[in-house]
Structures are given as structure tokens and as C-alpha cells.
N, CA, C, O and CB atoms as a CASP TS submission, in Angstrom:
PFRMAT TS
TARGET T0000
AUTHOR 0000-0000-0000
METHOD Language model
MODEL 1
PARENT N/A
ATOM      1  N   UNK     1      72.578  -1.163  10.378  1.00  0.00           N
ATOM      2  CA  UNK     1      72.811  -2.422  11.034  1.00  0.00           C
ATOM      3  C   UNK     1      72.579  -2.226  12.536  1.00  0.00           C
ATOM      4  O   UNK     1      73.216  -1.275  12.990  1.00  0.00           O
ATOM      5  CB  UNK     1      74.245  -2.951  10.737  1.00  0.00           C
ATOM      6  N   UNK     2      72.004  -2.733  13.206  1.00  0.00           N
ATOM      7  CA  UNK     2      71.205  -2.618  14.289  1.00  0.00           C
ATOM      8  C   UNK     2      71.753  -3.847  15.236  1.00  0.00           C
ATOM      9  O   UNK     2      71.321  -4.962  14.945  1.00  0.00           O
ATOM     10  CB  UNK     2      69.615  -2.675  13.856  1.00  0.00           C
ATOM     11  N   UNK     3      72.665  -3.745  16.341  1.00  0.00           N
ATOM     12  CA  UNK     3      72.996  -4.443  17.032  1.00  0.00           C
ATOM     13  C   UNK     3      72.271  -4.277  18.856  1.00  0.00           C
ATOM     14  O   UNK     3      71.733  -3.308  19.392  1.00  0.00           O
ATOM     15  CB  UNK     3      74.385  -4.285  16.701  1.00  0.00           C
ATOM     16  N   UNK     4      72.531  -5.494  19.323  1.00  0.00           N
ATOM     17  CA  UNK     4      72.200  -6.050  20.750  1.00  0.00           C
ATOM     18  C   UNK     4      73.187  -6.868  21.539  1.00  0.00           C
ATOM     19  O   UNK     4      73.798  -7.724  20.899  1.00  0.00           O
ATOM     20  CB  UNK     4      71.055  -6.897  20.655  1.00  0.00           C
ATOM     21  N   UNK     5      73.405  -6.766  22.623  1.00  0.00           N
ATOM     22  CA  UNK     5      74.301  -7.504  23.169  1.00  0.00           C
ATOM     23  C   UNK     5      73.038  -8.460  24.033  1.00  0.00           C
ATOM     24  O   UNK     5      71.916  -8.088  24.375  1.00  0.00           O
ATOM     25  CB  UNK     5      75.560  -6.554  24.054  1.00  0.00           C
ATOM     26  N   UNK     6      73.637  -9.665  24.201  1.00  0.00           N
ATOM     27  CA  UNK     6      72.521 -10.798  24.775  1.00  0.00           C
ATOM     28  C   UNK     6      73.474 -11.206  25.660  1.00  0.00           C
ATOM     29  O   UNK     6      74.682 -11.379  25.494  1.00  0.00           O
ATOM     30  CB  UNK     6      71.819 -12.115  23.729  1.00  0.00           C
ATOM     31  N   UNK     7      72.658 -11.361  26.791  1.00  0.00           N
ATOM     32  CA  UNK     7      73.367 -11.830  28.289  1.00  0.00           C
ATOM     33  C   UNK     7      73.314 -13.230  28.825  1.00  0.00           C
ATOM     34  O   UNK     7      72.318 -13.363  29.535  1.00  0.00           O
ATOM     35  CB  UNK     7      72.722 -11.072  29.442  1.00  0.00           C
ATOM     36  N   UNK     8      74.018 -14.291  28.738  1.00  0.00           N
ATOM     37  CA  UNK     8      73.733 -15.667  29.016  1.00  0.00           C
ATOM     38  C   UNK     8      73.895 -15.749  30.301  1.00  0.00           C
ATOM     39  O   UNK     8      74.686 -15.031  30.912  1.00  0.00           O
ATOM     40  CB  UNK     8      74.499 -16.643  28.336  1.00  0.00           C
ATOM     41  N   UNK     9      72.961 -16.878  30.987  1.00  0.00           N
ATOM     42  CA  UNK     9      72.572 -17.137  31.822  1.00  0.00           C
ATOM     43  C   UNK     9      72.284 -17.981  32.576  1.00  0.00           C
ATOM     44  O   UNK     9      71.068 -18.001  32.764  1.00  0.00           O
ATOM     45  CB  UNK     9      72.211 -16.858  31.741  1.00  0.00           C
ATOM     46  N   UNK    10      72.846 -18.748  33.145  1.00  0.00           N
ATOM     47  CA  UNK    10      72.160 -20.447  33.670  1.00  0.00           C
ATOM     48  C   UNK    10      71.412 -20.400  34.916  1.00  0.00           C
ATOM     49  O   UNK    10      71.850 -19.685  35.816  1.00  0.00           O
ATOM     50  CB  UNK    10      73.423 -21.705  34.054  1.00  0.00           C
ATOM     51  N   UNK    11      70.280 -21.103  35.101  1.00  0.00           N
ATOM     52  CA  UNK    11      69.143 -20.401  35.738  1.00  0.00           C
ATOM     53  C   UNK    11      69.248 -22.168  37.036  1.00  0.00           C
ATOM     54  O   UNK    11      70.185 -22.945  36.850  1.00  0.00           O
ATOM     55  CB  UNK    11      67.255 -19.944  34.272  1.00  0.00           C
ATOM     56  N   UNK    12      68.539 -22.372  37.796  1.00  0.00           N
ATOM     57  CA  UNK    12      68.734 -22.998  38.839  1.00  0.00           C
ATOM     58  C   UNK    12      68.456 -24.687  38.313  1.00  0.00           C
ATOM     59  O   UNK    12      68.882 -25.553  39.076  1.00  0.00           O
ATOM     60  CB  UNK    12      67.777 -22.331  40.009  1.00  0.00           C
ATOM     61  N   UNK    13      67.796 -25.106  37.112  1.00  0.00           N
ATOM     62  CA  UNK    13      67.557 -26.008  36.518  1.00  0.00           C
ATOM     63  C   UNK    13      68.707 -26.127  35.715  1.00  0.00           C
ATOM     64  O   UNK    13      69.016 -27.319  35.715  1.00  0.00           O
ATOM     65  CB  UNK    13      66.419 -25.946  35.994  1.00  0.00           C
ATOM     66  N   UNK    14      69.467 -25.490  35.051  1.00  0.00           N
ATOM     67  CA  UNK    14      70.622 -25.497  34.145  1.00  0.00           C
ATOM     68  C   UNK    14      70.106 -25.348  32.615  1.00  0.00           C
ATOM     69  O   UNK    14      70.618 -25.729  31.562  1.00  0.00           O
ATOM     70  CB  UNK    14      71.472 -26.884  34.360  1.00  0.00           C
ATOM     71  N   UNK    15      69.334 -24.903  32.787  1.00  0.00           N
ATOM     72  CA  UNK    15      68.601 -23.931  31.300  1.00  0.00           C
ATOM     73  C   UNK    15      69.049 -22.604  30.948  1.00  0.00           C
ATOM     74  O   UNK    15      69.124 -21.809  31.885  1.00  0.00           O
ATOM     75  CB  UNK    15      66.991 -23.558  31.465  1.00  0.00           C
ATOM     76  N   UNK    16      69.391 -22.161  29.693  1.00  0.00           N
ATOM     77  CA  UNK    16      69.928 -20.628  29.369  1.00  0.00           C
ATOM     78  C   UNK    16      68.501 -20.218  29.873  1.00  0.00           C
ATOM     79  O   UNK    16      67.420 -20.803  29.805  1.00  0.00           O
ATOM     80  CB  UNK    16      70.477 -20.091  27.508  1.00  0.00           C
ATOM     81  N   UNK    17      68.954 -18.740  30.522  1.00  0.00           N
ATOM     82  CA  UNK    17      67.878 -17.592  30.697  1.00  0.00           C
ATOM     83  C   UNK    17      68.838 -16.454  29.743  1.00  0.00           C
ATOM     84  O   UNK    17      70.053 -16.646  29.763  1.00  0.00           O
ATOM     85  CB  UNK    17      67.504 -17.055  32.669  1.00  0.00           C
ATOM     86  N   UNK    18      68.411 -15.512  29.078  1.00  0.00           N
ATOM     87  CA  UNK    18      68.841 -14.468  27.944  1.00  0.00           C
ATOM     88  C   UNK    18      68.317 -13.066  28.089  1.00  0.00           C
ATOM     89  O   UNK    18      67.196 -12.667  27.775  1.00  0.00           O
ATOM     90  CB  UNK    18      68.354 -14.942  26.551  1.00  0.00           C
ATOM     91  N   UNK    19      69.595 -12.186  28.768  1.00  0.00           N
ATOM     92  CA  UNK    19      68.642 -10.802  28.749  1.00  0.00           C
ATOM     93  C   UNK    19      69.343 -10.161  27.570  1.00  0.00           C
ATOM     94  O   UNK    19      70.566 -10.133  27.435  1.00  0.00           O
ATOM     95  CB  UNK    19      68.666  -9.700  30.296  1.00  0.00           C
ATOM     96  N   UNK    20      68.296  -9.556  26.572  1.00  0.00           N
ATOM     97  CA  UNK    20      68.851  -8.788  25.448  1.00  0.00           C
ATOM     98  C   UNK    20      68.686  -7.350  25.788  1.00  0.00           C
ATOM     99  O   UNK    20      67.710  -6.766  26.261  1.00  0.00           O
ATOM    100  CB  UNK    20      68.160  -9.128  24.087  1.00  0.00           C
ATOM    101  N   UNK    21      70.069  -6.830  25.378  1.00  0.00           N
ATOM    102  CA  UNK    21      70.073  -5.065  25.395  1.00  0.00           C
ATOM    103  C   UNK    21      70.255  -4.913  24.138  1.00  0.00           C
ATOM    104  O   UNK    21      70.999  -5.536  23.381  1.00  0.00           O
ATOM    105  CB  UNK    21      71.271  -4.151  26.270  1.00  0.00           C
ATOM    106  N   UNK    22      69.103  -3.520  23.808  1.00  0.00           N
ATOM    107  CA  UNK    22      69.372  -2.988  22.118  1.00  0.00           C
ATOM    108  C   UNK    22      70.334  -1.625  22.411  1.00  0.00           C
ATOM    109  O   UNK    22      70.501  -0.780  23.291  1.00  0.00           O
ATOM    110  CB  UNK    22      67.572  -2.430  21.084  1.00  0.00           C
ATOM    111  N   UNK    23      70.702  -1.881  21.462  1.00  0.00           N
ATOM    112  CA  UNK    23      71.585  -0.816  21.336  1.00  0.00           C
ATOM    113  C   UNK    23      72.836  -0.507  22.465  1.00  0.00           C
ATOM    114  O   UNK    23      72.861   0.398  23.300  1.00  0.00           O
ATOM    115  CB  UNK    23      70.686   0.294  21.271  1.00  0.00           C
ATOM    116  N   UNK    24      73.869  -1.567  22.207  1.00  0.00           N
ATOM    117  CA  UNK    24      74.728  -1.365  23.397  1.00  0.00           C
ATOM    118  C   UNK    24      75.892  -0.172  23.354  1.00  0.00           C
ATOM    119  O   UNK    24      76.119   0.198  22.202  1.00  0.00           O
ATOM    120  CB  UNK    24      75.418  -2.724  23.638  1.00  0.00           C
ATOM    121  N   UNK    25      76.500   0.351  24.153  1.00  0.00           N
ATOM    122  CA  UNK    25      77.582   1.443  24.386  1.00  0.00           C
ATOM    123  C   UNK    25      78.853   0.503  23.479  1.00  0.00           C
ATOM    124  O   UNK    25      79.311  -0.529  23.970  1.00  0.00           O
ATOM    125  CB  UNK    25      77.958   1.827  26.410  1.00  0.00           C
ATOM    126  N   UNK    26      79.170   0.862  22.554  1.00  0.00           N
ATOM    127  CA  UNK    26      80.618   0.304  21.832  1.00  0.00           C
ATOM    128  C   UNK    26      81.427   0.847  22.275  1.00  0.00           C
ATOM    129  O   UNK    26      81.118   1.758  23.043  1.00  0.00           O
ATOM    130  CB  UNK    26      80.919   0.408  20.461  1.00  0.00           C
ATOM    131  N   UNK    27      82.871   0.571  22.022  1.00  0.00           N
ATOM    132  CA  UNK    27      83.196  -0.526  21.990  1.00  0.00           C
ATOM    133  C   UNK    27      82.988  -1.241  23.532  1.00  0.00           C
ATOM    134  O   UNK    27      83.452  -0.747  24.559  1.00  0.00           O
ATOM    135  CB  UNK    27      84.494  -0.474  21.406  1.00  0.00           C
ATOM    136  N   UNK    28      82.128  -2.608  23.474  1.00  0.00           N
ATOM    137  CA  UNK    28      82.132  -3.033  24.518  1.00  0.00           C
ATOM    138  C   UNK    28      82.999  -4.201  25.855  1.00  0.00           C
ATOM    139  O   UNK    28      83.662  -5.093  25.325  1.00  0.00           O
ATOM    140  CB  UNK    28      81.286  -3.167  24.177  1.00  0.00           C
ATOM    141  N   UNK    29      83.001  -4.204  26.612  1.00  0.00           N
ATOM    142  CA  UNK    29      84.372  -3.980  27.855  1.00  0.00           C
ATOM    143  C   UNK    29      83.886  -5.505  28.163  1.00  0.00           C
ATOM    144  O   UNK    29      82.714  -5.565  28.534  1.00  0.00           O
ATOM    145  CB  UNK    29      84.269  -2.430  29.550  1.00  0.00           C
ATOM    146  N   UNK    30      84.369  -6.373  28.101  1.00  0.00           N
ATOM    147  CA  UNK    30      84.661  -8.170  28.178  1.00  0.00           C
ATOM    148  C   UNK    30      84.150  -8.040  29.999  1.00  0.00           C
ATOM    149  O   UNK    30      83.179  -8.537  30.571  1.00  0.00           O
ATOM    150  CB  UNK    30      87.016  -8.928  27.750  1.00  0.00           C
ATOM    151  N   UNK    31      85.015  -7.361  30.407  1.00  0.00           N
ATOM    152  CA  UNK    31      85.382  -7.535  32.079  1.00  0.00           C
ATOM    153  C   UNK    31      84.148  -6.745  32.870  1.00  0.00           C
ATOM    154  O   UNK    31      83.786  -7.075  33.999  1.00  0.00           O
ATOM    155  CB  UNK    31      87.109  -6.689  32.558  1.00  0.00           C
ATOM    156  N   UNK    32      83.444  -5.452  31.975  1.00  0.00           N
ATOM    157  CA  UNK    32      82.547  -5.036  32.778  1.00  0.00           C
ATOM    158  C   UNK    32      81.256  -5.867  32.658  1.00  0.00           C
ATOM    159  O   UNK    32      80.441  -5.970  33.575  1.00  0.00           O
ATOM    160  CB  UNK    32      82.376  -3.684  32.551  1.00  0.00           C
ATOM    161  N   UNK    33      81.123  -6.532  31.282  1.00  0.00           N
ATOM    162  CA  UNK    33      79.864  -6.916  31.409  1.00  0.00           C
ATOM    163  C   UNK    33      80.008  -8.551  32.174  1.00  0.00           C
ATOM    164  O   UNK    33      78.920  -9.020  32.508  1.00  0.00           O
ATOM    165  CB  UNK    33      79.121  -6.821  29.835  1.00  0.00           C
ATOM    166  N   UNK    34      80.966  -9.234  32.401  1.00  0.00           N
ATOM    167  CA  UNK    34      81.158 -10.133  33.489  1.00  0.00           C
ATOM    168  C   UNK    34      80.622  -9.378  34.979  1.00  0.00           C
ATOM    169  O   UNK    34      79.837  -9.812  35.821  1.00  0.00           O
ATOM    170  CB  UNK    34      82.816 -10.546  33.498  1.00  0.00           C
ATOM    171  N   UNK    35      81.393  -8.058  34.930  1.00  0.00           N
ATOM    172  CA  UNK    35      80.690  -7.709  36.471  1.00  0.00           C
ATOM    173  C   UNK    35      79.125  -7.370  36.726  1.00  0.00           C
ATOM    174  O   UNK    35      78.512  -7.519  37.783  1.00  0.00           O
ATOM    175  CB  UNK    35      81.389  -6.393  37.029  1.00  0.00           C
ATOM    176  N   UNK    36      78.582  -6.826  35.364  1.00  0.00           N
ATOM    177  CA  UNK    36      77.332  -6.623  35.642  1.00  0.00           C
ATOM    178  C   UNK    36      76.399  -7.813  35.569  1.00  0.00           C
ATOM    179  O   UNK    36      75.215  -7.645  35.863  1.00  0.00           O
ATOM    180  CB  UNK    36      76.943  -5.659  34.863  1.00  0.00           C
ATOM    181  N   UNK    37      76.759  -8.774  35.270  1.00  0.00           N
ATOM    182  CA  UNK    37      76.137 -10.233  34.968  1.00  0.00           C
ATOM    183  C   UNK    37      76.542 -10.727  36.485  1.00  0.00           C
ATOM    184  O   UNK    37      75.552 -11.291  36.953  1.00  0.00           O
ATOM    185  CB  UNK    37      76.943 -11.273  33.453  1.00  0.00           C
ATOM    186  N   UNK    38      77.323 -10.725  37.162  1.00  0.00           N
ATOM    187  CA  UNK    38      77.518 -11.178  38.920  1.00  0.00           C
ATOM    188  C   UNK    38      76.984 -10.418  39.490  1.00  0.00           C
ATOM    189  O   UNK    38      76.257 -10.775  40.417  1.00  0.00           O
ATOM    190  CB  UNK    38      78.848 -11.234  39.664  1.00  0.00           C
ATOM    191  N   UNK    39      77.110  -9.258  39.211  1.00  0.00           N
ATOM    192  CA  UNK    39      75.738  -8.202  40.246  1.00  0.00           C
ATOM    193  C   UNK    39      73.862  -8.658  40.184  1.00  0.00           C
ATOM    194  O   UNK    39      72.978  -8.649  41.041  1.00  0.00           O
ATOM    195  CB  UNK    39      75.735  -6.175  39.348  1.00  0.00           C
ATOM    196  N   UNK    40      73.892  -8.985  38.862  1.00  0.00           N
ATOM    197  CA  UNK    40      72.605  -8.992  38.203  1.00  0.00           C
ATOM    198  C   UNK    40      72.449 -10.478  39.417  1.00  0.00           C
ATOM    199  O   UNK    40      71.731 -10.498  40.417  1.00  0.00           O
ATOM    200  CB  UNK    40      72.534  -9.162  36.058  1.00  0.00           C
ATOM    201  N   UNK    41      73.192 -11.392  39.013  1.00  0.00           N
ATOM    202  CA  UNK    41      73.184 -12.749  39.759  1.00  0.00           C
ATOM    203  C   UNK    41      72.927 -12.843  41.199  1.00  0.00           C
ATOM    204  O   UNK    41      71.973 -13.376  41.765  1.00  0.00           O
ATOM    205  CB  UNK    41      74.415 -13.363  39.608  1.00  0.00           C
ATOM    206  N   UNK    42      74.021 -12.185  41.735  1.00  0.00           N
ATOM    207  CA  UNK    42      73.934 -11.687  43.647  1.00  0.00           C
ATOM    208  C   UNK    42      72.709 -10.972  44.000  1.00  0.00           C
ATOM    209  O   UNK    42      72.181 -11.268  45.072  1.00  0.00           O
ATOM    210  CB  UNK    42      75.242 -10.443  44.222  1.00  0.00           C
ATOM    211  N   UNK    43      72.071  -9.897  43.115  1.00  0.00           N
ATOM    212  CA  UNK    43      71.319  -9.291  43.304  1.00  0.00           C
ATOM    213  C   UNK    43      69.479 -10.118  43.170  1.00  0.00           C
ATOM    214  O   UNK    43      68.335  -9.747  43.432  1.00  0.00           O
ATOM    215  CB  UNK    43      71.843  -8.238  42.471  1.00  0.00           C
ATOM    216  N   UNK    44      69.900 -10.931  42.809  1.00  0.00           N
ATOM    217  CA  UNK    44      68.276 -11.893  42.244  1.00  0.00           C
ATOM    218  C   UNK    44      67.694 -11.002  42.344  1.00  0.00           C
ATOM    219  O   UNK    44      67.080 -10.665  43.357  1.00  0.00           O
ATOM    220  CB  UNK    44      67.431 -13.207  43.039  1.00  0.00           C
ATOM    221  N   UNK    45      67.776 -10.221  40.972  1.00  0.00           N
ATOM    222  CA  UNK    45      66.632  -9.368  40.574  1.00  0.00           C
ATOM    223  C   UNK    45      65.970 -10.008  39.814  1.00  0.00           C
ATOM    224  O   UNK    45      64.782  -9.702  39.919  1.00  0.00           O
ATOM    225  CB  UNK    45      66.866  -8.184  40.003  1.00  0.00           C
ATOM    226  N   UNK    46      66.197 -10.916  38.937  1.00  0.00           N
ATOM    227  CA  UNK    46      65.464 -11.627  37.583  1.00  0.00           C
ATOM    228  C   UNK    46      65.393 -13.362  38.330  1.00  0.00           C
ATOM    229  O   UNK    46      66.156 -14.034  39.023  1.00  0.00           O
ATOM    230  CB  UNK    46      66.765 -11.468  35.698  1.00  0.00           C
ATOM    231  N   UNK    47      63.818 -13.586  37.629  1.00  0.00           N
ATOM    232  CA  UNK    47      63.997 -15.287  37.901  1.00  0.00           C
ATOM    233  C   UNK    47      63.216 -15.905  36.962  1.00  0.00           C
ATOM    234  O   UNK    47      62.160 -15.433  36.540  1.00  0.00           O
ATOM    235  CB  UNK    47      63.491 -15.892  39.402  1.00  0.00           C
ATOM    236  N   UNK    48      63.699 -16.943  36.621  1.00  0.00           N
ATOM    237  CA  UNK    48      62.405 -17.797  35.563  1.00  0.00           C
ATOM    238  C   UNK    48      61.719 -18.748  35.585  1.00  0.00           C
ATOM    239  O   UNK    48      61.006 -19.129  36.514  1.00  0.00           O
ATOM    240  CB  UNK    48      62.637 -18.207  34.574  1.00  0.00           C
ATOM    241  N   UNK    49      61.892 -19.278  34.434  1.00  0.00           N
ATOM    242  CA  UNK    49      60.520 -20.455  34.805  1.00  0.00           C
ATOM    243  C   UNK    49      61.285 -22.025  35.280  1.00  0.00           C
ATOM    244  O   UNK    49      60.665 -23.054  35.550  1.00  0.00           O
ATOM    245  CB  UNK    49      59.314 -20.820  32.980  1.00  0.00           C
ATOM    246  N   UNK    50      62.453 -21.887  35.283  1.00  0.00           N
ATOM    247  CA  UNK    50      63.162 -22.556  35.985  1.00  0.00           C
ATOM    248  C   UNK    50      64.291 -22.149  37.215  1.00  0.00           C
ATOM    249  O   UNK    50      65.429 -22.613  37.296  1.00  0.00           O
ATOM    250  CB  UNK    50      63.601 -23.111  35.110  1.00  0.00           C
ATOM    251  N   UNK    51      63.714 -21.230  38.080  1.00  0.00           N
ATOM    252  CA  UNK    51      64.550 -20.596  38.857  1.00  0.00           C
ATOM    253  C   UNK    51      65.452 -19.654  38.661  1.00  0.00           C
ATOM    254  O   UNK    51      65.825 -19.203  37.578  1.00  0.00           O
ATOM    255  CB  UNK    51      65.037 -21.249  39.278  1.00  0.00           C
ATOM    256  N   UNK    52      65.874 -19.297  39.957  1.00  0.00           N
ATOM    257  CA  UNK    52      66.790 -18.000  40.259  1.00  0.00           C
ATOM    258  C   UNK    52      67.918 -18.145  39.107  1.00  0.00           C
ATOM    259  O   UNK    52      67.820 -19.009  38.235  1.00  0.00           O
ATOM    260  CB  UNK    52      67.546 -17.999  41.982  1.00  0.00           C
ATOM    261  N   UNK    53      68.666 -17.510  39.152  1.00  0.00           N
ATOM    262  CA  UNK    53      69.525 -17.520  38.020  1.00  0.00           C
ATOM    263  C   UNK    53      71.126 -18.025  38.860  1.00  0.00           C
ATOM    264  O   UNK    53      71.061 -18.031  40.090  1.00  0.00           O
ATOM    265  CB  UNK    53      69.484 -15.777  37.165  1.00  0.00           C
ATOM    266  N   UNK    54      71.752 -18.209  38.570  1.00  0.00           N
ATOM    267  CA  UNK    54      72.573 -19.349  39.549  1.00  0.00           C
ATOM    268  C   UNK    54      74.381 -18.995  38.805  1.00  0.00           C
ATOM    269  O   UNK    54      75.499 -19.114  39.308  1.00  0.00           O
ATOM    270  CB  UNK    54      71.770 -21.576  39.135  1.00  0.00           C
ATOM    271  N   UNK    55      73.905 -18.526  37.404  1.00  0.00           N
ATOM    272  CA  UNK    55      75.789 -18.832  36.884  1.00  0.00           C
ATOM    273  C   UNK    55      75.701 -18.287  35.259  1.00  0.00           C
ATOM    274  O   UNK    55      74.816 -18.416  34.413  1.00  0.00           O
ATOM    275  CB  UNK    55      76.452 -21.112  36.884  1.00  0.00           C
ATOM    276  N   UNK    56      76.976 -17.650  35.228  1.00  0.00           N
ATOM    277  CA  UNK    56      76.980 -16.926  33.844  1.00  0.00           C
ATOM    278  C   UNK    56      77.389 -18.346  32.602  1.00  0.00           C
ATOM    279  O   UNK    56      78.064 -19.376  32.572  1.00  0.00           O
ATOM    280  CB  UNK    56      78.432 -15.419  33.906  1.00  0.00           C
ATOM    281  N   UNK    57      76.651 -17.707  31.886  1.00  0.00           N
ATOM    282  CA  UNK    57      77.098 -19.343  30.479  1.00  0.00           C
ATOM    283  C   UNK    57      77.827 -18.196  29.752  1.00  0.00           C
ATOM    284  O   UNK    57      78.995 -18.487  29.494  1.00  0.00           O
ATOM    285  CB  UNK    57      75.325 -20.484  29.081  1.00  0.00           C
ATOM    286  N   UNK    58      77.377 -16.763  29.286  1.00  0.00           N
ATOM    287  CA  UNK    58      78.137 -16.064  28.504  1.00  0.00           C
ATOM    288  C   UNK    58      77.353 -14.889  27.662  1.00  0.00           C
ATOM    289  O   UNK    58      76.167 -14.568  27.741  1.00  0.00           O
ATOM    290  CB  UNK    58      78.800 -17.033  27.674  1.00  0.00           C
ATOM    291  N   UNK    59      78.426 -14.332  26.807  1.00  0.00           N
ATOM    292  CA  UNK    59      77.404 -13.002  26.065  1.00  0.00           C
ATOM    293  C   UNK    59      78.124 -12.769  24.988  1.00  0.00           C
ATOM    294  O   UNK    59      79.335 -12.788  24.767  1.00  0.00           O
ATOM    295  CB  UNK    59      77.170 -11.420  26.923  1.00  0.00           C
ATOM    296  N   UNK    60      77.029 -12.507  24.242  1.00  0.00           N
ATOM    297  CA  UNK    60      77.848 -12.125  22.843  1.00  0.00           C
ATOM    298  C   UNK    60      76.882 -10.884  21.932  1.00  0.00           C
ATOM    299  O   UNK    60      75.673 -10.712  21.784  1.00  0.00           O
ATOM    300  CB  UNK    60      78.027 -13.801  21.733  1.00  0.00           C
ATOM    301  N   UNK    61      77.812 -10.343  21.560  1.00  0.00           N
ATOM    302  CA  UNK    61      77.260  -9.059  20.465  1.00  0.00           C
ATOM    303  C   UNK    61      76.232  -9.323  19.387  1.00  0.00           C
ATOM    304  O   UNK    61      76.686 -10.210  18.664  1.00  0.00           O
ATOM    305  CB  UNK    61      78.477  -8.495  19.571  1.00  0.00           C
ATOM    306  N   UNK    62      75.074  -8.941  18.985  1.00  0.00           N
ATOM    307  CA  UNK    62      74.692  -9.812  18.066  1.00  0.00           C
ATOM    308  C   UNK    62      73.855  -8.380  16.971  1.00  0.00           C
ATOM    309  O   UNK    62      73.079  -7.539  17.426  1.00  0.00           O
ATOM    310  CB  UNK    62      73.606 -11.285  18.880  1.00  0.00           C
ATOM    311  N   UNK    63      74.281  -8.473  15.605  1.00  0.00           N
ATOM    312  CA  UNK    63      74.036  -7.459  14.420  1.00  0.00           C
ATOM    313  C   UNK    63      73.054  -8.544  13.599  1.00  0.00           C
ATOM    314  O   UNK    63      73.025  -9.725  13.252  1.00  0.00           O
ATOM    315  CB  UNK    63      75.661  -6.858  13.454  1.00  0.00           C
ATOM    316  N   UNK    64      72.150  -7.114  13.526  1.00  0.00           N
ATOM    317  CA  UNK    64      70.657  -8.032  12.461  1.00  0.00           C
ATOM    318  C   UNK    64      71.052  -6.916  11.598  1.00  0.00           C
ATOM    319  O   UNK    64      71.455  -5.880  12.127  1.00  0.00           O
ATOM    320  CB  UNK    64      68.441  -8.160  13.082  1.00  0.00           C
ATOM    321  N   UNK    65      70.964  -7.038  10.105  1.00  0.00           N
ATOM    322  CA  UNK    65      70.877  -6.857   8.752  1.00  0.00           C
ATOM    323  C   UNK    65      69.473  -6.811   8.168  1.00  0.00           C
ATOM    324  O   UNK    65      68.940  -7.892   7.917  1.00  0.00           O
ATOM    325  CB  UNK    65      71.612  -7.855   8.154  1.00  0.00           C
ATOM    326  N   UNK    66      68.934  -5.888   7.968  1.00  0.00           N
ATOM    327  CA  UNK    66      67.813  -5.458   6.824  1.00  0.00           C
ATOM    328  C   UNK    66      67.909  -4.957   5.409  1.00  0.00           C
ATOM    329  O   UNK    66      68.534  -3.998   4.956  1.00  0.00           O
ATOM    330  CB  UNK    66      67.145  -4.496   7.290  1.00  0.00           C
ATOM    331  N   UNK    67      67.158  -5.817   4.840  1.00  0.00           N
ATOM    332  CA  UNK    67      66.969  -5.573   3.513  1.00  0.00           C
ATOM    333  C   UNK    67      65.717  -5.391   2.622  1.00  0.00           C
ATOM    334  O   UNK    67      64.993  -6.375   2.470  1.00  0.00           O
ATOM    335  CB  UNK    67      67.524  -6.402   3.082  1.00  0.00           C
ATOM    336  N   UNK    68      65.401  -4.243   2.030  1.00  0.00           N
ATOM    337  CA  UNK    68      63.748  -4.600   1.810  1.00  0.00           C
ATOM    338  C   UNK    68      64.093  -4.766   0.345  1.00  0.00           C
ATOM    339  O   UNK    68      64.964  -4.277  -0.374  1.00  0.00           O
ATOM    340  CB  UNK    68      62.340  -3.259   2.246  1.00  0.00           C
ATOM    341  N   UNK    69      62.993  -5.722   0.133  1.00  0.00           N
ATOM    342  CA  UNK    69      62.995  -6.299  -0.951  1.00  0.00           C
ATOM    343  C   UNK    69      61.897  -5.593  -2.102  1.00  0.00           C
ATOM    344  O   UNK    69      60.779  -5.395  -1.626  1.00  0.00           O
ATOM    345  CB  UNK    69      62.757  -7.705  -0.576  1.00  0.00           C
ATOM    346  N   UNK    70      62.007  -5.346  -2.993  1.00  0.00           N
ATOM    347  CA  UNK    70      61.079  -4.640  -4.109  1.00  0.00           C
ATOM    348  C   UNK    70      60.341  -5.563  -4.644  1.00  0.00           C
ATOM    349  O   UNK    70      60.726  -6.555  -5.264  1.00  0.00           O
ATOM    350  CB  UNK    70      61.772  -3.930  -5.259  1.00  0.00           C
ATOM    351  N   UNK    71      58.746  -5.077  -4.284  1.00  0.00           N
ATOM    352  CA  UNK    71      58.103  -6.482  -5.059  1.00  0.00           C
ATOM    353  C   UNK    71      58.017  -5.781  -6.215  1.00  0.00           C
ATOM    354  O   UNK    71      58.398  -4.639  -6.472  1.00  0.00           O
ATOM    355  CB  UNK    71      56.521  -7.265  -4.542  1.00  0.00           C
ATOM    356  N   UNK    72      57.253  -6.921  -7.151  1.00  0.00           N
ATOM    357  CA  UNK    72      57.074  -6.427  -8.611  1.00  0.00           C
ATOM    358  C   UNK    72      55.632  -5.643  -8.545  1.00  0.00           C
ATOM    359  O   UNK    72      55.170  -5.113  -9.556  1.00  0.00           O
ATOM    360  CB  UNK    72      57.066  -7.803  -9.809  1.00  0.00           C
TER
END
């Protein structure tokens, strides 16, 4: 099971911008990744197709499931 943590983002238009990390450090820390999402922000390192990035919307853990299927 193969997880990512995805970074929400509200960008200067008020559109999600989404940075995905694979494979995050577990168990993961509520309060640090708020701080690295205000650094990321202060820092305007990232911008999109609707502007600078302006305000956190949020983040959440996210597990993909594989299954291979047997053909006949």
C-alpha cells in the first residue's frame, strides 16, 4: 500500500494548487506540516496558473491500493 501526503493550497485566484509527496515520514506531525506549508507560502517558491500561492486550504494522507487482476 503505497501512500502520499498532498499539500492544499489556495493560490491568488482562490483555486486549490496541490503539492504531492510520495512516500511520507510516518507517523506524520499535524503542526509541522502547517509550518512547512507557511514557509513554502512566505517563501514564494511555487506559483501557478493562477498566481502566487496566498493561503493553506489543507492536507491529507492519501493510500492507493493495487491489485492485479488475472486474465484468463
Amino acid at each position: 500500500m503505497e501512500k502520499s501526503l498532498e499539500l492544499q493550497f489556495i493560490n491568488q485566484q482562490g483555486n486549490v494548487f496541490r503539492i504531492v509527496i510520495d512516500r511520507p515520514i510516518e507517523p506524520v506531525n499535524a503542526q509541522h506540516i502547517s509550518s512547512v506549508m507557511d514557509t513554502i507560502i512566505a517563501a514564494n517558491i511555487f506559483t501557478s496558473s493562477g498566481g502566487d500561492l496566498v493561503g493553506k486550504k489543507g492536507a491529507r494522507l492519501l493510500q492507493r491500493n493495487e491489485e492485479e487482476i488475472a486474465l484468463p
